[in-house]
C-alpha positions as MATLAB code, in Angstrom:
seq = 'XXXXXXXXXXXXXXXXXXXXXXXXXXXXXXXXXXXXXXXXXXXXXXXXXXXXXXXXXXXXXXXXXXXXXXXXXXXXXXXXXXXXXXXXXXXXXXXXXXXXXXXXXXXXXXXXXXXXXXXXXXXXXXXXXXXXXXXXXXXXXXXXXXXXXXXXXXXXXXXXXXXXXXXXXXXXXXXXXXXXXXXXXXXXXXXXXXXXXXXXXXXXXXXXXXXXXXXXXXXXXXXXXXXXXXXXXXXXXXXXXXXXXXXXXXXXXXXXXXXXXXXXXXXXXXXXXXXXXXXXXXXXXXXXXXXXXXXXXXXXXXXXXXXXXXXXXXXXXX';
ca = [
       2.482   -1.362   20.406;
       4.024    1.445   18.137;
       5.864    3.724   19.870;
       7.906    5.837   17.040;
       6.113    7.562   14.022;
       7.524    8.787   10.619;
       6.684   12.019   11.556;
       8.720   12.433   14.792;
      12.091   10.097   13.391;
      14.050   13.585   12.720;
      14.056   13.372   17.124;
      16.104    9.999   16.426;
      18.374   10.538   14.092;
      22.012    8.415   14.819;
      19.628    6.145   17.339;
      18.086    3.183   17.212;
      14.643    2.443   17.271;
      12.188   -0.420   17.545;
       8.463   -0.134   15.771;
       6.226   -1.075   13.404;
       5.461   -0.149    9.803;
       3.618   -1.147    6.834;
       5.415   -2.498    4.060;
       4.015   -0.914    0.597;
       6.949   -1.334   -1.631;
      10.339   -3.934   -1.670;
      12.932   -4.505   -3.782;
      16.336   -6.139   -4.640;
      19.121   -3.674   -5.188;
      22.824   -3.457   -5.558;
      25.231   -1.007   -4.135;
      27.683    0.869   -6.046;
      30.179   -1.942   -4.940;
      27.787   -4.860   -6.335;
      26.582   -5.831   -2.982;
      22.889   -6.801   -2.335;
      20.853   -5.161   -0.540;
      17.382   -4.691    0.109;
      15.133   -1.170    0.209;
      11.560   -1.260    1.498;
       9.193    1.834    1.899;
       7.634    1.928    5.094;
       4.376    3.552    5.925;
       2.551    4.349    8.899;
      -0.522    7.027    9.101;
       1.908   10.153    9.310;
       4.134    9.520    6.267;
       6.412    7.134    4.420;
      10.204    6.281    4.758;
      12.782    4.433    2.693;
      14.641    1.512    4.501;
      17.754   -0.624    3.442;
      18.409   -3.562    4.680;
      22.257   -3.932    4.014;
      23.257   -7.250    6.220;
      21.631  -10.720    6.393;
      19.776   -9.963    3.012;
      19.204  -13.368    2.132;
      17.471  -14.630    5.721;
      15.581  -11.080    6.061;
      14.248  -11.033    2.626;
      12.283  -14.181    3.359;
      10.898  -12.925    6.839;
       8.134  -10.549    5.262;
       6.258   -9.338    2.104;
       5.056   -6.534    0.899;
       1.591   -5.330    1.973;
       2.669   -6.631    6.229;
       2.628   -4.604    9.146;
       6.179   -5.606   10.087;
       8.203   -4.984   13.436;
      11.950   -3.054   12.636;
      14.831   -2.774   14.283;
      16.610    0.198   12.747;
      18.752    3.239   12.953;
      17.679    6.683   11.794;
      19.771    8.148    9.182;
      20.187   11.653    6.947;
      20.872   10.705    3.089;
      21.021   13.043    0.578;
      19.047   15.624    3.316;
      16.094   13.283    3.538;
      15.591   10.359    6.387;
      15.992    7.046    6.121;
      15.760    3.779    8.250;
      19.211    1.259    8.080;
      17.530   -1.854    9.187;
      19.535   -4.177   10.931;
      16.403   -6.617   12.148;
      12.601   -6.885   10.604;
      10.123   -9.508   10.693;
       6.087  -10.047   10.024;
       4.506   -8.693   13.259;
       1.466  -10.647   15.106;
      -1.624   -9.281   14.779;
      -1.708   -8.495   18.999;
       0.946   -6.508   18.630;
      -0.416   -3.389   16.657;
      -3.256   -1.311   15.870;
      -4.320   -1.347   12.217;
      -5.407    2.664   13.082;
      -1.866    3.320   13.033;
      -1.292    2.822    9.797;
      -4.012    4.078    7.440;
      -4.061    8.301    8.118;
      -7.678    9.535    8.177;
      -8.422   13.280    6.985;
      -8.805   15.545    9.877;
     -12.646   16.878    8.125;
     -15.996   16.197    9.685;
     -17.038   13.252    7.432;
     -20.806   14.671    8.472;
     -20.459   17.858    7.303;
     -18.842   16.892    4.150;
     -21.867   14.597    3.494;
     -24.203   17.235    3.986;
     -22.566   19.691    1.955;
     -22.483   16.971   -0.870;
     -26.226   16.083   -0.686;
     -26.911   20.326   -0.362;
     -25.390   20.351   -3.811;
     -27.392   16.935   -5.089;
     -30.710   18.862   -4.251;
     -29.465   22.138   -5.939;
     -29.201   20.516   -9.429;
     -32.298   21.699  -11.323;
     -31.698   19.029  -14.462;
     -34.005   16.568  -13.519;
     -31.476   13.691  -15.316;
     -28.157   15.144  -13.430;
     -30.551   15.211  -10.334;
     -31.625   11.619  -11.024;
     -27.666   10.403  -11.905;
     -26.525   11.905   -8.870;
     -28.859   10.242   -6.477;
     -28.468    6.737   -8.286;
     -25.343    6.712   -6.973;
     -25.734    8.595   -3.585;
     -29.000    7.133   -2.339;
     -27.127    3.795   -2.232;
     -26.085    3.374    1.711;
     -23.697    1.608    0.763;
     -21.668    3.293   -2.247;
     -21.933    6.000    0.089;
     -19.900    4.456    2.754;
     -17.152    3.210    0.337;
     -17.580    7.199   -1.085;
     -16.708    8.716    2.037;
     -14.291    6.521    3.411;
     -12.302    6.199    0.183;
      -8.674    8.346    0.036;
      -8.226   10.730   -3.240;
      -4.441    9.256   -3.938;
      -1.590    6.911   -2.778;
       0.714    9.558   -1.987;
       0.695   12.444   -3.191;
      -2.864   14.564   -2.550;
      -6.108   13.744    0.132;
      -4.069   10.213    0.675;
      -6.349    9.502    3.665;
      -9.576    7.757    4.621;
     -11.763   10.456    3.390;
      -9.835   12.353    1.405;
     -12.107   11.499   -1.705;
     -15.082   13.075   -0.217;
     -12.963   16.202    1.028;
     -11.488   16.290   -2.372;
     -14.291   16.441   -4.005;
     -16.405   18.760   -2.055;
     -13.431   21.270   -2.740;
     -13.419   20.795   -6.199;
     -17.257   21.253   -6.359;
     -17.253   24.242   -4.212;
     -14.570   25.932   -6.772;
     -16.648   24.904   -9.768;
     -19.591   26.764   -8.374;
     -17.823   29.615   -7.197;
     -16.548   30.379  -10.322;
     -19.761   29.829  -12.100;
     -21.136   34.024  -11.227;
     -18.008   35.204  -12.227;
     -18.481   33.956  -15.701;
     -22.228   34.287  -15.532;
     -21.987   35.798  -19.356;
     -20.672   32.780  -20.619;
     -23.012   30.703  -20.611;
     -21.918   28.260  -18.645;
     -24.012   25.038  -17.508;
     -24.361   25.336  -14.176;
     -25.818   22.013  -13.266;
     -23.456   19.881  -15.662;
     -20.127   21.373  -14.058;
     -21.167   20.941  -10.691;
     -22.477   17.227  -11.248;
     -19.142   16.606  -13.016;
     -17.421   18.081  -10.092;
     -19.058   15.619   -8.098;
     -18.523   12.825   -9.973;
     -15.178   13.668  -11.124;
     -12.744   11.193   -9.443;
     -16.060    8.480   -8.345;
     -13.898    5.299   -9.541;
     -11.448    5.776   -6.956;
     -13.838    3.828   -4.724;
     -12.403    0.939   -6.918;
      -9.103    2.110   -7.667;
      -7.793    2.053   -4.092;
      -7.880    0.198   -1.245;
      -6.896    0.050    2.487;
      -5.562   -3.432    3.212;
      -3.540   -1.964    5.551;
      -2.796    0.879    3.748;
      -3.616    2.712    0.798;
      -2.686    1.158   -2.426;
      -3.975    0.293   -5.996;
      -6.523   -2.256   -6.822;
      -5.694   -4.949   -9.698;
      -8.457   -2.871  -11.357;
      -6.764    0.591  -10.346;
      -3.634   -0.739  -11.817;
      -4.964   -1.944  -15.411;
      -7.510    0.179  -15.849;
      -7.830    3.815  -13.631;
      -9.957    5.485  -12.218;
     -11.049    7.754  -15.210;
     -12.174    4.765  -17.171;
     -13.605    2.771  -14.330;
     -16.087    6.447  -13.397;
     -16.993    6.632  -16.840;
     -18.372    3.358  -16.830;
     -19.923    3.762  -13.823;
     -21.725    6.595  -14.820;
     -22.906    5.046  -18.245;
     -24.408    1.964  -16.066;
     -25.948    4.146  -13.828;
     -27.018    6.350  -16.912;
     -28.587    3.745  -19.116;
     -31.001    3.134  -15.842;
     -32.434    6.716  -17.205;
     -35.103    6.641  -19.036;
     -34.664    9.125  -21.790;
     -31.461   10.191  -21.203;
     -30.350   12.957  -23.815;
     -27.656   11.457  -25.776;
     -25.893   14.307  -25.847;
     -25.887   15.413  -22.246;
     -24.607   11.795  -21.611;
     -21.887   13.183  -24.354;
     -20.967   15.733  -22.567;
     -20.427   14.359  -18.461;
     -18.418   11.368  -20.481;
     -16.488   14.443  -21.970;
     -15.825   16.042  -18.404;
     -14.979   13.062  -16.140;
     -12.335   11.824  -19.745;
     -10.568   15.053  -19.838;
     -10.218   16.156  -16.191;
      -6.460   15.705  -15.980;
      -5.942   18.137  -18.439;
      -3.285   16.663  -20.850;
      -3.034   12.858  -22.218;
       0.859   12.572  -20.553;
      -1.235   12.739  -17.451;
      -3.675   10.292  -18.046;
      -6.731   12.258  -19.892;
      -8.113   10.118  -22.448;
      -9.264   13.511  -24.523;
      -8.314   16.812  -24.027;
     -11.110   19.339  -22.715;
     -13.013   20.968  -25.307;
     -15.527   22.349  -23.440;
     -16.014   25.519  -21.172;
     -16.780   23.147  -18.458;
     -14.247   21.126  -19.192;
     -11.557   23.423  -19.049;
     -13.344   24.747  -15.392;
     -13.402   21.283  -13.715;
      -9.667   20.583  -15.220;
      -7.829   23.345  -13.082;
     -10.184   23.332  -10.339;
      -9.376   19.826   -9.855;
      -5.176   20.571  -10.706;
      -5.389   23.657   -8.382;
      -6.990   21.526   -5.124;
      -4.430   18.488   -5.551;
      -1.413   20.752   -6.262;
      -2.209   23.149   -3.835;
      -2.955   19.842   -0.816;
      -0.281   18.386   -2.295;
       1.891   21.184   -1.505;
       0.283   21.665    2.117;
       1.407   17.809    3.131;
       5.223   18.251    2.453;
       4.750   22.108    4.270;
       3.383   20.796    7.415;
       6.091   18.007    7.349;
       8.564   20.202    7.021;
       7.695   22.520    9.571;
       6.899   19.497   12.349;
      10.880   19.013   11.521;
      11.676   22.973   11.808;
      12.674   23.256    8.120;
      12.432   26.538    6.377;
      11.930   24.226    2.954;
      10.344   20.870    2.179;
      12.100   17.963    0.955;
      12.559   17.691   -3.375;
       9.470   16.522   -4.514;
      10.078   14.309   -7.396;
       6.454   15.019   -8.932;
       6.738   19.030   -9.213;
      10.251   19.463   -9.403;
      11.124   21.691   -6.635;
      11.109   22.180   -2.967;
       9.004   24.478   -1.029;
       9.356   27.242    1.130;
       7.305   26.595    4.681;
       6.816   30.524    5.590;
];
């Protein structure tokens, strides 16, 4: 069973350890020199870690693939200030040898209250067809279950089982916070929090947890911006009169959350509404985002986080 997580390696550094890890990512590299080697990045439920494999290449490249819990024999290093693993031994572990718990990191919320506080805000839309869309996709048991259990991200905000849900209650409950303080500017109420909701919904198919979290074939071609809007229009066209232009404007909302095209809006917001939902959703992921690498950092007594290659900088923890 695994003893040693990412979290706690900064105990071991200049030891060797045995444990397990999930494989998400592999490849062939060469050294400075021009000799082979391998580099892995290993995953368990508190964090991630680089490996290199630097001996035995050949044999130990054909022992495991990427997506397998795998058993390591390593040493904990410091490069560049960060940790890394110098594997000397790996191989495909047996299923009796782990628990798959280990290895996808589950969001620390109460699941319950998150659901309640997601149907509270269902019931408080007064637009009978946002009322109607919303419950289409809520009332279903079983979207539900894929809803809450679903992580935000791969690795860099709400990257947990339930992070989606947790994400997107936040989100919401900034929308709708805002909403008084610019109460004389006319600002729809009901289709910003309904887009708030909705916002990130085809991340139920853009990730999955097989063992860990990772992109779907569909998450990879097509994203989860795309796949929600399509989801919504199914779900829409089961509306019977269905303003065209209301329709207009959710498509608008869940196209242009991210704010700029570089980062993956397909239009830029043009709306008040739009604009809202954009940084409320930029300010929850940056600001989680942020709180990950902190809380790293300070389980290793750093007064800064590790260079994040996202946002350019490091962090102060205090």
């Amino acid at each position: 069973m695994k003893k040693h997580y990412i979290e706690n390696l900064s105990d071991y550094i200049g030891t060797e350890i045995v444990s397990f890890f999930a494989i998400s990512e592999e490849s062939l590299r060469k050294s400075r020199a021009g000799k082979s080697y391998i580099r892995v990045t290993c995953i368990d439920k508190t964090g991630q870690i680089i490996g290199n494999i630097w001996d035995n290449v050949k044999h130990l490249e054909s022992q495991f693939s990427i997506g397998d819990i795998v058993k390591v024999k390593a040493s904990v290093d410091i490069y560049e200030s960060n940790l890394q693993l110098n594997i000397s031994n790996i191989r495909k572990a047996e299923e009796s040898e782990y628990e798959i718990s280990d290895f996808s990191p589950a969001t620390t919320k109460n699941i319950n209250k998150l659901t309640e506080q997601l149907f509270q805000y269902l019931d408080s839309i007064e637009n009978k067809y946002l009322n109607k869309l919303l419950h289409l996709f809520f009332d279903d048991k079983e979207f539900l279950k894929k809803f809450t259990s679903a992580p935000a991200a791969k690795s860099w905000h709400h990257n947990k089982i339930g992070g989606l849900i947790h994400h997107t209650i936040t989100v919401t409950n900034i929308c709708d916070s805002v909403v008084p303080i610019y109460r004389d500017d006319d600002i729809d109420r009901d289709l910003l929090v309904c887009c708030a909701i909705l916002h990130d919904i085809g991340k139920v198919d853009e990730y999955h947890l097989r063992p860990f979290i990772d992109f779907t074939d569909e998450g990879k071609l097509v994203g989860h911006i795309v796949i929600g809007d399509k989801m919504v229009v199914d779900k829409i066209q089961q509306i019977n009169n269905f303003p065209p232009m209301l329709k207009n404007k959710i498509r608008h909302l869940l196209l242009s959350h991210h704010g700029e095209r570089e980062k993956g809006a397909v239009v830029l917001p043009k709306t008040k509404e739009a604009i809202l939902l954009h940084y409320a959703d930029n300010m929850d992921a940056h600001l989680m985002g942020v709180q990950d690498l902190i809380e790293k950092a300070k389980k290793q007594n750093r007064d800064w986080t590790e260079y994040n290659n996202l946002t350019k900088r490091e962090y102060y923890t205090k």
